[in-house]
N, CA, C and O atoms as CSV, one atom per row, in Angstrom:
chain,resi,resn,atom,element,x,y,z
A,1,UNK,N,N,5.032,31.663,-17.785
A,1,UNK,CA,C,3.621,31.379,-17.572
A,1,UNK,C,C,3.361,29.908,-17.871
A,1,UNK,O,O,3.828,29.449,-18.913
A,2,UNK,N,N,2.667,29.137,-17.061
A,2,UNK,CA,C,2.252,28.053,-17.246
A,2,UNK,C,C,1.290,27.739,-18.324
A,2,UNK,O,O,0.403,28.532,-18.638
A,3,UNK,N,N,1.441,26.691,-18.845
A,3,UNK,CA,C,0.751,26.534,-20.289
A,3,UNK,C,C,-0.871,25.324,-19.344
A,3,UNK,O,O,-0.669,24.503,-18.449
A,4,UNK,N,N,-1.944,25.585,-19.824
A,4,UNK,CA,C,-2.918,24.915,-19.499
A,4,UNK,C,C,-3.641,24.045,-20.726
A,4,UNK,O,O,-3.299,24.279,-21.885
A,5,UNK,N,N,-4.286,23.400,-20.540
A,5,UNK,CA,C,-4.900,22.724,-21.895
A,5,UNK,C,C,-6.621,23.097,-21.623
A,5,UNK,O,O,-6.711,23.019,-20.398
A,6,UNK,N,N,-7.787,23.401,-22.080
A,6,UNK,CA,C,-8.937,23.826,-22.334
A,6,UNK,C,C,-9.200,23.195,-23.469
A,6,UNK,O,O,-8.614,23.184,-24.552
A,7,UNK,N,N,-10.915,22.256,-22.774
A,7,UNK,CA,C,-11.939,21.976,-23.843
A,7,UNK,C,C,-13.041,22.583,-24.262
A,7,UNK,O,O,-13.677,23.295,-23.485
A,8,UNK,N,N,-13.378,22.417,-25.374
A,8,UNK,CA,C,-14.449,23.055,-25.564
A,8,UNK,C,C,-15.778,22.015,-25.507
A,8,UNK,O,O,-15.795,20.918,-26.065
A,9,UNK,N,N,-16.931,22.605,-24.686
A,9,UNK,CA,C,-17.667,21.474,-24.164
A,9,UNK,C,C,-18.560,20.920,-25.235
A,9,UNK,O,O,-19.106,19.818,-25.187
A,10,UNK,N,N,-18.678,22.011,-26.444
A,10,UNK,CA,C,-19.859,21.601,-27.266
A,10,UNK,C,C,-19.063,21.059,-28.001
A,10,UNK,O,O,-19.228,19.853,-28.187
A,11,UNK,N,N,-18.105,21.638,-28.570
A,11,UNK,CA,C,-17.217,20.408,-29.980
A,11,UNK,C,C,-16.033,19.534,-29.841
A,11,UNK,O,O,-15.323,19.073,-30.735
A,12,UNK,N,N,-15.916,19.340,-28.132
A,12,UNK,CA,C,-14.631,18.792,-27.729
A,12,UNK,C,C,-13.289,19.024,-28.366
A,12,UNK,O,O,-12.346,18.241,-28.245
A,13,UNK,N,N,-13.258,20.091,-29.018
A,13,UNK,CA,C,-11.842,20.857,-29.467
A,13,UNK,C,C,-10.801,21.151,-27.713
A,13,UNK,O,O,-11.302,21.554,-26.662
A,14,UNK,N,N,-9.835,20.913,-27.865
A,14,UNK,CA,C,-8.759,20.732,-26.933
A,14,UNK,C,C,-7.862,22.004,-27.716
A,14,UNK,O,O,-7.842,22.120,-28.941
A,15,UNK,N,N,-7.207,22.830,-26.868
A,15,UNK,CA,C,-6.240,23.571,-26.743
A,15,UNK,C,C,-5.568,23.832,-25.612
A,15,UNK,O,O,-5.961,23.644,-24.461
A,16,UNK,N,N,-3.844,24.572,-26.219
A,16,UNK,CA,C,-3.171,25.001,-24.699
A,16,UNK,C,C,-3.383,26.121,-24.755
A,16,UNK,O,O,-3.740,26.538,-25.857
A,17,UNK,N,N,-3.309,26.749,-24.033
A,17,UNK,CA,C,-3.335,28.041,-23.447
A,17,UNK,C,C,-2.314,28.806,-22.303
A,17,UNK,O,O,-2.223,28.557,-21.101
A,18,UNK,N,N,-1.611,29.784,-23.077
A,18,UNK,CA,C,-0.443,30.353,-21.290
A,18,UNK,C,C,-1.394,31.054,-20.775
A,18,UNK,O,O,-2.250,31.670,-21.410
A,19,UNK,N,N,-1.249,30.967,-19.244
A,19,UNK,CA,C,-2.352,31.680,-18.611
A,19,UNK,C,C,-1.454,32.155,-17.192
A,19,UNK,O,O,-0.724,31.282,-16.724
A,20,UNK,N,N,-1.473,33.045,-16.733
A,20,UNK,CA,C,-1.030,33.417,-14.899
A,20,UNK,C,C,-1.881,32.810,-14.453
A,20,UNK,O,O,-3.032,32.651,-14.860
A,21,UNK,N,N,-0.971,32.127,-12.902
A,21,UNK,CA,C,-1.681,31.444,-12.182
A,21,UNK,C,C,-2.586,32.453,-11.310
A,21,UNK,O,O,-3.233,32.076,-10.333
A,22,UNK,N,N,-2.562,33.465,-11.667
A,22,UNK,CA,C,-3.456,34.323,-10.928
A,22,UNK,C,C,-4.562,34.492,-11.534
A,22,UNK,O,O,-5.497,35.052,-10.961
A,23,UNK,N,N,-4.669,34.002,-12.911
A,23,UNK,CA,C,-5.776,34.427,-14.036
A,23,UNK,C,C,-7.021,33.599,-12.966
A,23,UNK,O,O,-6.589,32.843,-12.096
A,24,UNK,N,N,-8.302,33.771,-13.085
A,24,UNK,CA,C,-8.998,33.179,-12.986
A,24,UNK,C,C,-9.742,31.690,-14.000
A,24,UNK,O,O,-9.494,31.391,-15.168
A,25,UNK,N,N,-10.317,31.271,-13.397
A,25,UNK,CA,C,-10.662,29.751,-14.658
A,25,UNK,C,C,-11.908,30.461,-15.767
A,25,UNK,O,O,-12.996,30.918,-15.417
A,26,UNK,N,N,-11.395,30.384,-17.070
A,26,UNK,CA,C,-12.894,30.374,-17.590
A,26,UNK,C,C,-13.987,30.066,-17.865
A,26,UNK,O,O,-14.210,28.857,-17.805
A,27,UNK,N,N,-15.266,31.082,-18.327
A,27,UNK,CA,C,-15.932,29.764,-18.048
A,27,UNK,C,C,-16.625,29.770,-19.378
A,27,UNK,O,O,-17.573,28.990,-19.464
A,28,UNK,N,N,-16.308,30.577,-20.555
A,28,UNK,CA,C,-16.555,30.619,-21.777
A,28,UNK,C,C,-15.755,30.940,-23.070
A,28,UNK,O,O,-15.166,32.011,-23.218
A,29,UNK,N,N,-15.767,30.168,-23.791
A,29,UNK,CA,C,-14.557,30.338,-24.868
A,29,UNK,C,C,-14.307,31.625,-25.216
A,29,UNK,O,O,-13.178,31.957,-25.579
A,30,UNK,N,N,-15.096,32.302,-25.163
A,30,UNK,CA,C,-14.919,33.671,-25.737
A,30,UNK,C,C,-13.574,34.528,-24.689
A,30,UNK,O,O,-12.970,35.504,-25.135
A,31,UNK,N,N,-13.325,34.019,-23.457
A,31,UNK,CA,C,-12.842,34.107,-22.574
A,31,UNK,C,C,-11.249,34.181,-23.066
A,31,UNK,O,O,-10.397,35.049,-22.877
A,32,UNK,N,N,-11.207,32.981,-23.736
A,32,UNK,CA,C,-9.729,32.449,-23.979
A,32,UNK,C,C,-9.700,33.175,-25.677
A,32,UNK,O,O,-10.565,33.719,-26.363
A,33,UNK,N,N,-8.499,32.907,-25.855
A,33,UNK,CA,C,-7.846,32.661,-27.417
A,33,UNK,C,C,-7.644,31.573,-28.396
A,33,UNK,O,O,-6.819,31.445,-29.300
A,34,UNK,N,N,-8.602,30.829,-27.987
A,34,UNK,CA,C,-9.268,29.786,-28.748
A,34,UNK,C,C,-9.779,29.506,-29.721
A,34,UNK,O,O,-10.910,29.284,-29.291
A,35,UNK,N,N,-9.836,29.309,-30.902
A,35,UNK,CA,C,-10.465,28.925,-31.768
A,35,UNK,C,C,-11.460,27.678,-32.033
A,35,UNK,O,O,-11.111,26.532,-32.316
A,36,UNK,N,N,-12.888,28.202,-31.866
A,36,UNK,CA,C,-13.835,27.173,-31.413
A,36,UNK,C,C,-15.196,27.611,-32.351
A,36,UNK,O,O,-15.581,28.499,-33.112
A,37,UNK,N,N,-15.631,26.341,-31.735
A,37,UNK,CA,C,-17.188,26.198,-33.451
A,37,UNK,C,C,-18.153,27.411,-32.657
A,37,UNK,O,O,-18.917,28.039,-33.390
A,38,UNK,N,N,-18.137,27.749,-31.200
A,38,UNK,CA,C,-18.877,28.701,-30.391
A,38,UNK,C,C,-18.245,29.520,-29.427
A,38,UNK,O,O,-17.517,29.258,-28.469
A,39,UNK,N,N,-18.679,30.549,-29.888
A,39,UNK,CA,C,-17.478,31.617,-28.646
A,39,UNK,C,C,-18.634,31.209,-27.253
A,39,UNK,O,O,-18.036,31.035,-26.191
A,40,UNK,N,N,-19.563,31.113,-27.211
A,40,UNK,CA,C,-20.376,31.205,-26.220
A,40,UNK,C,C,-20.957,29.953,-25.549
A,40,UNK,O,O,-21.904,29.878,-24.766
A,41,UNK,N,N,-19.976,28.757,-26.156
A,41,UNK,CA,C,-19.879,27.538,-25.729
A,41,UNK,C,C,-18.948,27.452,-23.851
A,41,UNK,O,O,-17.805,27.861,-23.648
A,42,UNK,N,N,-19.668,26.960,-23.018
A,42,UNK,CA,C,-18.240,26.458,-21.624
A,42,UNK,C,C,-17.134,26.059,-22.257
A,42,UNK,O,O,-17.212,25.384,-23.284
A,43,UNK,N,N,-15.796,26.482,-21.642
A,43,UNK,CA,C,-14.776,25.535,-21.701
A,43,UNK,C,C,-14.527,24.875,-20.245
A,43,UNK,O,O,-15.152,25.131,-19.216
A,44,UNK,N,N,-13.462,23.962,-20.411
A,44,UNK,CA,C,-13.099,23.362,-19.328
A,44,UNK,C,C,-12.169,22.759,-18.889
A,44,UNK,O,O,-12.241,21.591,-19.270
A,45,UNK,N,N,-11.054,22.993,-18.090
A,45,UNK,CA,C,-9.729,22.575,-17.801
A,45,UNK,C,C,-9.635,21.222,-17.875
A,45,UNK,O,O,-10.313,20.532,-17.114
A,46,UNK,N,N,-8.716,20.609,-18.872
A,46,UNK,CA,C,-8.014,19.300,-18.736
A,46,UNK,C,C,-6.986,18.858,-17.925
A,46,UNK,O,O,-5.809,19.170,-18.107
A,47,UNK,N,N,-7.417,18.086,-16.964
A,47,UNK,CA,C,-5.935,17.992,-16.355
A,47,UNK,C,C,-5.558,16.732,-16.586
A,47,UNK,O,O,-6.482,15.930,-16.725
A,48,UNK,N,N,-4.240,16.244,-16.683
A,48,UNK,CA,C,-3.450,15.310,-17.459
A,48,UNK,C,C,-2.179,14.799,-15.888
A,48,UNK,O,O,-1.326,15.485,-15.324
A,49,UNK,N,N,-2.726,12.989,-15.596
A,49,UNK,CA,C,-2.191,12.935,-14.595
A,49,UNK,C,C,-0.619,12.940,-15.184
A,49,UNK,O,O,-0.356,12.547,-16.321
A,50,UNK,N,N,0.433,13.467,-14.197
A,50,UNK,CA,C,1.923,13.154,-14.434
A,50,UNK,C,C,2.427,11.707,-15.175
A,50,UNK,O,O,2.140,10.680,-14.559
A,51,UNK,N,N,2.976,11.601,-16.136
A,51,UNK,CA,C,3.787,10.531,-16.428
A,51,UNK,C,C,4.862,10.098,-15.617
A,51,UNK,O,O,5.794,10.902,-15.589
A,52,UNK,N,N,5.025,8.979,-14.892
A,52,UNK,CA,C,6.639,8.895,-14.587
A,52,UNK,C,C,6.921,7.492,-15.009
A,52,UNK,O,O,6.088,6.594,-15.133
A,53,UNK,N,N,8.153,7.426,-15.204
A,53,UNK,CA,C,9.112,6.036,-15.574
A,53,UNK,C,C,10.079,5.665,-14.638
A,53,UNK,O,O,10.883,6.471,-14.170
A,54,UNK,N,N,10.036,4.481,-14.344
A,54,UNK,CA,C,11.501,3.985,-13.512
A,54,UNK,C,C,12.067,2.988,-14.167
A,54,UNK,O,O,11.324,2.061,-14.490
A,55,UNK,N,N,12.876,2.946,-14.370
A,55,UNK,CA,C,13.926,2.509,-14.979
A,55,UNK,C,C,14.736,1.569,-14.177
A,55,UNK,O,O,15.172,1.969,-13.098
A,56,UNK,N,N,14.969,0.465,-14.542
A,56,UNK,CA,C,15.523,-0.676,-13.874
A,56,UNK,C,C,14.869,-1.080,-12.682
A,56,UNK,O,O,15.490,-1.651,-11.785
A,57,UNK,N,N,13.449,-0.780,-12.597
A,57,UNK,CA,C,12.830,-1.598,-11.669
A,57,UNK,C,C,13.448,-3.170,-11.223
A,57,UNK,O,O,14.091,-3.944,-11.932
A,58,UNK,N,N,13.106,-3.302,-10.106
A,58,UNK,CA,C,13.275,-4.792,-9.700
A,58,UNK,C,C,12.483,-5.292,-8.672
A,58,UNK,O,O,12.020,-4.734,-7.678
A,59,UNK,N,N,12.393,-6.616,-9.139
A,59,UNK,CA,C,11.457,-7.903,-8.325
A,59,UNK,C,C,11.594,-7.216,-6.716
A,59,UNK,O,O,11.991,-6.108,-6.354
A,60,UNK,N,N,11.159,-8.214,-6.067
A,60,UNK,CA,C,10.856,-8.234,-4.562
A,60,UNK,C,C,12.106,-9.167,-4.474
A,60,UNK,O,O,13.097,-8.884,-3.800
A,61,UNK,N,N,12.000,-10.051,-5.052
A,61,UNK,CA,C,13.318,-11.105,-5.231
A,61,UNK,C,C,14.481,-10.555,-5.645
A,61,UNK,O,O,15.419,-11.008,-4.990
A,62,UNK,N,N,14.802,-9.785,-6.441
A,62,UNK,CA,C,15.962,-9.519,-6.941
A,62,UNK,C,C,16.337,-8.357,-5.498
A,62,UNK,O,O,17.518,-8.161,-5.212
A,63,UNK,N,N,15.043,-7.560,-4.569
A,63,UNK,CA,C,15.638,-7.080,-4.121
A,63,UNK,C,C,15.673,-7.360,-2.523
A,63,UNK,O,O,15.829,-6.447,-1.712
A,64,UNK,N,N,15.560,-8.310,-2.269
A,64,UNK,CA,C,15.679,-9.349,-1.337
A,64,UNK,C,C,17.194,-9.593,-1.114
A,64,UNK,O,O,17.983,-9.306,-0.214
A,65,UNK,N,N,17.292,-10.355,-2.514
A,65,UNK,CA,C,18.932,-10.682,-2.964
A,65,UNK,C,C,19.923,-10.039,-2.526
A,65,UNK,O,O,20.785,-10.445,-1.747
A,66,UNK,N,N,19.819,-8.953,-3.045
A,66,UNK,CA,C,20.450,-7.684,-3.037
A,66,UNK,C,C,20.471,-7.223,-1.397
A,66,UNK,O,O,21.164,-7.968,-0.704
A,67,UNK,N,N,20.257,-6.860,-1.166
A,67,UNK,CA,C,19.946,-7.130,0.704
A,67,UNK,C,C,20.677,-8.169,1.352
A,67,UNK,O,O,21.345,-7.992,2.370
A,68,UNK,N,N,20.529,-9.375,0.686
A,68,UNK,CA,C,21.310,-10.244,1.568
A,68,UNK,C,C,22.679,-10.434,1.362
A,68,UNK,O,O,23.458,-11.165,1.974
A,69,UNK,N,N,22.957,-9.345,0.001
A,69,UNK,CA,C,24.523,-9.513,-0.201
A,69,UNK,C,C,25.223,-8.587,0.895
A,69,UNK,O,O,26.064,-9.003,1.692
A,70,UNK,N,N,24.771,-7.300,0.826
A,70,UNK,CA,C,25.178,-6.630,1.652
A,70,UNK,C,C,24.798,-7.165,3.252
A,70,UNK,O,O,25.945,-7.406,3.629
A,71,UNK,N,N,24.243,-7.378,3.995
A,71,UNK,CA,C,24.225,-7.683,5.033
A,71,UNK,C,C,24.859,-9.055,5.606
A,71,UNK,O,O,24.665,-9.613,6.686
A,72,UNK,N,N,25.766,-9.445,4.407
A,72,UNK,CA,C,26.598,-10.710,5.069
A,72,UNK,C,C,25.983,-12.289,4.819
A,72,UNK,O,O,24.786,-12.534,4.676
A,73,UNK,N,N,26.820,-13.059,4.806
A,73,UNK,CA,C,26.488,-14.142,4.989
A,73,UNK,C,C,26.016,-14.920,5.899
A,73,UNK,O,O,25.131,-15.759,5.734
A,74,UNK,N,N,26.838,-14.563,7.325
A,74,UNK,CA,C,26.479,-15.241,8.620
A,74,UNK,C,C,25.281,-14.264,9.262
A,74,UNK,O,O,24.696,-14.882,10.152
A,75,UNK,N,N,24.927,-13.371,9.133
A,75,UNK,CA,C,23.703,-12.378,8.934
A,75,UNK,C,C,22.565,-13.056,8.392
A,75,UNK,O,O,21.600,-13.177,9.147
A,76,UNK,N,N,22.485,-13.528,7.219
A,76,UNK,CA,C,21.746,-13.938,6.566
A,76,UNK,C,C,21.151,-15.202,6.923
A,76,UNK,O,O,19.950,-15.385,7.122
A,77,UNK,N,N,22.234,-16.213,7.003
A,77,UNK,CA,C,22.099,-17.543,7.932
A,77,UNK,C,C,21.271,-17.271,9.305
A,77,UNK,O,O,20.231,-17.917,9.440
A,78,UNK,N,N,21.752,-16.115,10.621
A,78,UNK,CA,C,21.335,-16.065,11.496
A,78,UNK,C,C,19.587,-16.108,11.542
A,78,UNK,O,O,18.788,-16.621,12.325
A,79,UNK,N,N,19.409,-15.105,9.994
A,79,UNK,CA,C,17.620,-14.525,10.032
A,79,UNK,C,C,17.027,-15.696,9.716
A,79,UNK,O,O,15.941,-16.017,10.199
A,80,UNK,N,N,17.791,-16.549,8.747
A,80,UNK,CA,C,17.184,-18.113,7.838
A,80,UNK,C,C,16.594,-18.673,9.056
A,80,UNK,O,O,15.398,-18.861,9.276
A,81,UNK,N,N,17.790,-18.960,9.964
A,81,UNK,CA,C,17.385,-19.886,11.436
A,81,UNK,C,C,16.060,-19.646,12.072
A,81,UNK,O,O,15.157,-20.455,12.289
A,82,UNK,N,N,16.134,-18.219,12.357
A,82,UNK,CA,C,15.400,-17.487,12.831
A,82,UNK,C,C,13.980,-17.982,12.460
A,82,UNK,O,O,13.303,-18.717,13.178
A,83,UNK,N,N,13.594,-17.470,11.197
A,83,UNK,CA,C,12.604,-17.500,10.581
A,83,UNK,C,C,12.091,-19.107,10.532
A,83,UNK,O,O,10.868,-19.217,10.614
A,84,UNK,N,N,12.811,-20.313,10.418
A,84,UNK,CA,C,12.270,-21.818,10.144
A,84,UNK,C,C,12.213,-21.914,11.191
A,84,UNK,O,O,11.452,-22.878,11.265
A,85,UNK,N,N,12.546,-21.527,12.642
A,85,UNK,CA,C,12.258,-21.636,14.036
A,85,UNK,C,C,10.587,-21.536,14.186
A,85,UNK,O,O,9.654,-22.325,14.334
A,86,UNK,N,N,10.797,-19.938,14.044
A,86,UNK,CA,C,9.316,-19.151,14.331
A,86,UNK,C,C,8.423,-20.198,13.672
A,86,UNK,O,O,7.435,-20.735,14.172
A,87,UNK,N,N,9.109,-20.452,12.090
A,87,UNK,CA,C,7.181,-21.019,10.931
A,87,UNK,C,C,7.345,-22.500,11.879
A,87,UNK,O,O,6.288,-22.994,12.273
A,88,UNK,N,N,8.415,-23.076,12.179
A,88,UNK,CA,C,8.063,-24.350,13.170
A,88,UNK,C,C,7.204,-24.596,14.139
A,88,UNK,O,O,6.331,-25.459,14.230
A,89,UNK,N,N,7.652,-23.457,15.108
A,89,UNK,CA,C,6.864,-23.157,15.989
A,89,UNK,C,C,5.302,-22.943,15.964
A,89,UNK,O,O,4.610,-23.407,16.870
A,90,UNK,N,N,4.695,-22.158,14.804
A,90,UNK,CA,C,3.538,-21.721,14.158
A,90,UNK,C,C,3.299,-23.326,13.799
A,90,UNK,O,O,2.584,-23.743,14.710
A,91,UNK,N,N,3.452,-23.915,13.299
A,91,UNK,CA,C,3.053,-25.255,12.897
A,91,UNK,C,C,2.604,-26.162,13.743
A,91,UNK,O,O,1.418,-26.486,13.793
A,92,UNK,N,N,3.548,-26.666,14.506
A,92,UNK,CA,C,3.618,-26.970,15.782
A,92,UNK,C,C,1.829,-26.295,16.483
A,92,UNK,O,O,0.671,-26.695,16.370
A,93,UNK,N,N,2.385,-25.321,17.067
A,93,UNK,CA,C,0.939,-24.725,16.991
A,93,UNK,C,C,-0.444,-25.101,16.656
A,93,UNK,O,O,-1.408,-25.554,17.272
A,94,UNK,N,N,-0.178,-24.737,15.432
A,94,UNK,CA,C,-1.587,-25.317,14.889
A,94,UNK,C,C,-2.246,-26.342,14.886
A,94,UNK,O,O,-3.470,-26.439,14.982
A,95,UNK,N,N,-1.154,-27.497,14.730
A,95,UNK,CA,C,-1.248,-28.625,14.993
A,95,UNK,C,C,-1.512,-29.244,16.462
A,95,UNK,O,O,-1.700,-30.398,16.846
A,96,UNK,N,N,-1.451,-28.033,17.103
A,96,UNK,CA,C,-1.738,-28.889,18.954
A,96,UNK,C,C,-0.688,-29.238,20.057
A,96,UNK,O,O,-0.900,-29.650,21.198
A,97,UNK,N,N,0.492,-28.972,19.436
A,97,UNK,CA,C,1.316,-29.803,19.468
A,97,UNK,C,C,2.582,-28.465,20.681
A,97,UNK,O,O,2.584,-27.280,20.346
A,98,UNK,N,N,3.191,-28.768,21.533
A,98,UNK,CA,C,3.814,-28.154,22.430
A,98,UNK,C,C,5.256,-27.507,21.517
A,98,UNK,O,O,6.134,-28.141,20.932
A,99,UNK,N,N,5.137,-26.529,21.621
A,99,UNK,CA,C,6.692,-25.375,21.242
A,99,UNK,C,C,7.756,-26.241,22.445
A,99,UNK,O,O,8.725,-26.578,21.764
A,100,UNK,N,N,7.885,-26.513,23.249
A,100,UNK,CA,C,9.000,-26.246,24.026
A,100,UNK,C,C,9.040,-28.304,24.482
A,100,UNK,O,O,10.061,-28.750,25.005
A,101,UNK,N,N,8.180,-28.982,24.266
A,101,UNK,CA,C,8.476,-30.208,24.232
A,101,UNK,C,C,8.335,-31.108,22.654
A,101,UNK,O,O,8.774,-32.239,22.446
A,102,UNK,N,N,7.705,-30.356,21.819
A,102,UNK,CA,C,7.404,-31.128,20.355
A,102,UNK,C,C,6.242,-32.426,20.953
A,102,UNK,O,O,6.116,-33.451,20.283
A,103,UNK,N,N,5.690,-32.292,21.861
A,103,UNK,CA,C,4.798,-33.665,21.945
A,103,UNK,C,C,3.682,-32.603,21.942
A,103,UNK,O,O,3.892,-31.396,22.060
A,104,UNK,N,N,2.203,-33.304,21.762
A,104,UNK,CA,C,1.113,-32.918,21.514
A,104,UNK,C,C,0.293,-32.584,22.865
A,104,UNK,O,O,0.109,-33.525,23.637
A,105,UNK,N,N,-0.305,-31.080,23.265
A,105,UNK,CA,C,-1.058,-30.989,24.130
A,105,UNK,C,C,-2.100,-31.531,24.212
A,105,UNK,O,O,-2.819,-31.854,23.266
A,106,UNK,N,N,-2.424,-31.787,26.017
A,106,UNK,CA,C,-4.013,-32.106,26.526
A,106,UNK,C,C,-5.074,-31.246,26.048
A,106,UNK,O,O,-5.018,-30.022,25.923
A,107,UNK,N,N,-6.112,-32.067,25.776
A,107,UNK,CA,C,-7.346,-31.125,25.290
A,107,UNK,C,C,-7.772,-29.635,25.807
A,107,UNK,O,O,-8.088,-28.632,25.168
A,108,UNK,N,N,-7.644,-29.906,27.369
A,108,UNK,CA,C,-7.877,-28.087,27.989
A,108,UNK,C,C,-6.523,-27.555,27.528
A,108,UNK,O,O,-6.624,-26.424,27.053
A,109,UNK,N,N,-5.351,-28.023,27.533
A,109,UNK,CA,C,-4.651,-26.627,27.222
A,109,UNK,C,C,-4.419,-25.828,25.598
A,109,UNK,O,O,-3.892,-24.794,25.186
A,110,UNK,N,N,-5.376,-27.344,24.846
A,110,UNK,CA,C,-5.042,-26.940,23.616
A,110,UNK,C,C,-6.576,-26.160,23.243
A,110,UNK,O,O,-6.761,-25.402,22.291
A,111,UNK,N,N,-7.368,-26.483,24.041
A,111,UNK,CA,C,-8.572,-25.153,24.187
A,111,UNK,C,C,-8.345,-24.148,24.475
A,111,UNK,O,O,-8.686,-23.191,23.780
A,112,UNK,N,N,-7.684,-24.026,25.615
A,112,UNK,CA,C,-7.193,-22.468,26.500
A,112,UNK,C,C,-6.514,-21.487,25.106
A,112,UNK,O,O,-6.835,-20.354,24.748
A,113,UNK,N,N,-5.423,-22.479,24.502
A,113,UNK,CA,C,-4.386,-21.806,23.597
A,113,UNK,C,C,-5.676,-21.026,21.911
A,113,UNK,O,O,-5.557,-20.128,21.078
A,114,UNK,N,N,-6.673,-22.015,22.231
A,114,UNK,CA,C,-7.579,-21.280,20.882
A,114,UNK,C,C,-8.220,-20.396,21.332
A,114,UNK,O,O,-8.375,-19.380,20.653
A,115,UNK,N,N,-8.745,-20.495,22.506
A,115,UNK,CA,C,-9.627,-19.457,23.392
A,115,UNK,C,C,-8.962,-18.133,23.871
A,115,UNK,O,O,-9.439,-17.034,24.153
A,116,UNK,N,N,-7.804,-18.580,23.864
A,116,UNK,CA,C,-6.963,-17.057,23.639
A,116,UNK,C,C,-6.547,-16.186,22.153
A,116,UNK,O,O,-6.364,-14.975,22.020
A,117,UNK,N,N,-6.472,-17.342,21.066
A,117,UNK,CA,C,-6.455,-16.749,20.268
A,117,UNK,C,C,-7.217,-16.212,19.624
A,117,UNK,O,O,-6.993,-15.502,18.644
A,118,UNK,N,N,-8.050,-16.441,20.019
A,118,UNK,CA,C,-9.776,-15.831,19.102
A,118,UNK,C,C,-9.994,-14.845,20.318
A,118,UNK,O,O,-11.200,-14.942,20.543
A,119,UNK,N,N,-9.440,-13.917,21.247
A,119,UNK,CA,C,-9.305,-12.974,22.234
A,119,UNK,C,C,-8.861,-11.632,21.407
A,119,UNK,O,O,-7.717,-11.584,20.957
A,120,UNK,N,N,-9.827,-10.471,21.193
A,120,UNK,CA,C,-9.164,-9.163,20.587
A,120,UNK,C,C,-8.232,-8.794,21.853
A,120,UNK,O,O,-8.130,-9.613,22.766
A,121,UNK,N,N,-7.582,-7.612,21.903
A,121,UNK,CA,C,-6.694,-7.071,22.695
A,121,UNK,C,C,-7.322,-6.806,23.678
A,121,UNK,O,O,-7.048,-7.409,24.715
A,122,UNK,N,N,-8.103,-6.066,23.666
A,122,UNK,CA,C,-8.912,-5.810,25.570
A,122,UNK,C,C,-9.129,-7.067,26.255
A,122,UNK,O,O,-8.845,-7.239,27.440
A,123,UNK,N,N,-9.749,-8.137,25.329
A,123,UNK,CA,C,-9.999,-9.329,25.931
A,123,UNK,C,C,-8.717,-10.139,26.514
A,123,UNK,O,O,-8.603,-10.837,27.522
A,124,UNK,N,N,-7.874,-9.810,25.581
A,124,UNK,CA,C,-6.672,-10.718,26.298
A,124,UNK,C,C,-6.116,-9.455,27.648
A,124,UNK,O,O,-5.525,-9.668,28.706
A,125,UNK,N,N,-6.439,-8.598,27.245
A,125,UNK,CA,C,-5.315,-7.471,29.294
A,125,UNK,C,C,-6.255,-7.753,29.761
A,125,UNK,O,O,-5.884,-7.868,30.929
A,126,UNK,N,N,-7.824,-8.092,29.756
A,126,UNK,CA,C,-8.123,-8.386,31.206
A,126,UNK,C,C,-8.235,-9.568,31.328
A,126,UNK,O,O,-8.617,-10.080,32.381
A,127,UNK,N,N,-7.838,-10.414,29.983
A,127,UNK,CA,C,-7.155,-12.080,30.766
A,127,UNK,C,C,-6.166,-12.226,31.615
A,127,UNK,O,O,-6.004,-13.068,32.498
A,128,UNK,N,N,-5.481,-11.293,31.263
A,128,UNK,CA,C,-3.838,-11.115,31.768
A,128,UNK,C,C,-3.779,-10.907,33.474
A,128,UNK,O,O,-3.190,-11.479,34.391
A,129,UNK,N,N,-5.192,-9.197,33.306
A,129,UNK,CA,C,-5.409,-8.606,34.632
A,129,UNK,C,C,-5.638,-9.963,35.484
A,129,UNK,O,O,-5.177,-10.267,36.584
A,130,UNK,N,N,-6.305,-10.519,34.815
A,130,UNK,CA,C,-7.077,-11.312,36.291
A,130,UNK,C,C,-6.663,-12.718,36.262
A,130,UNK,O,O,-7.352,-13.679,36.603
A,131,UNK,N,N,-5.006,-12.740,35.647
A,131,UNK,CA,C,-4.595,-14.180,36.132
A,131,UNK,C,C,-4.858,-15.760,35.263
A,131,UNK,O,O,-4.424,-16.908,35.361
A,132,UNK,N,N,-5.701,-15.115,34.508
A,132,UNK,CA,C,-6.111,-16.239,33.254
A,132,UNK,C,C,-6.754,-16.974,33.353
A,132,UNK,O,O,-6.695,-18.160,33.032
A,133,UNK,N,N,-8.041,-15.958,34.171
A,133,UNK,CA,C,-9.150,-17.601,34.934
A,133,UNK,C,C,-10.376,-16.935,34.065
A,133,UNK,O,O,-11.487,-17.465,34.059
């Protein structure tokens, strides 16, 4: 039988109690086997969230690390590339400035490129639909 814990509402006395989960909840001390300042006081189920512990937690970093041991060295290198490409590119970007020549765009195309980005998704498929005019 599962053990429950019950308060008592008028003198905040706490007890356990085994009870079947079939028992119904009570709703007066007199109910239970309690020892309380009022049999004719409410009680009322305590519930007590789970404790848990983990043990040897680790960083985001440590498990980053750990990741990049196993997946290799030239693996690791490949994603590095990868990734200072893309934030280049993003920079580049922001700055106005052309991905595929590194020189700085004309004013309309560096409008077009904000005017699309400030576009939610419907707005950009029927940019798309109709050719980008």
């Amino acid at each position: 039988m599962p053990i429950y814990d019950f308060e008592c509402c008028s003198c905040g006395l706490v007890q356990e109690v085994h009870r079947k989960f079939s028992d119904k909840l009570p709703e007066k001390a007199a109910e239970l086997d309690i020892i309380c300042c009022k049999k004719s006081s409410k009680v009322r189920q305590v519930f007590h969230p789970p404790s848990a512990h983990v043990e040897g937690s680790m960083s985001l970093g440590s498990l980053a690390e750990k990741n990049s041991k196993s997946l290799g060295a030239s693996r690791v290198k490949g994603f590095t590339e990868q990734y200072k490409t893309k934030k280049d590119n993003t920079i580049k970007l922001k700055e106005g400035m052309s991905v595929s020549e590194g020189k700085p765009l004309d004013k309309k195309t560096a409008d077009r490129i904000n005017k699309i980005n400030r576009m939610n998704n419907e707005q950009k498929r029927k940019f798309i639909q109709n050719g980008g005019a």
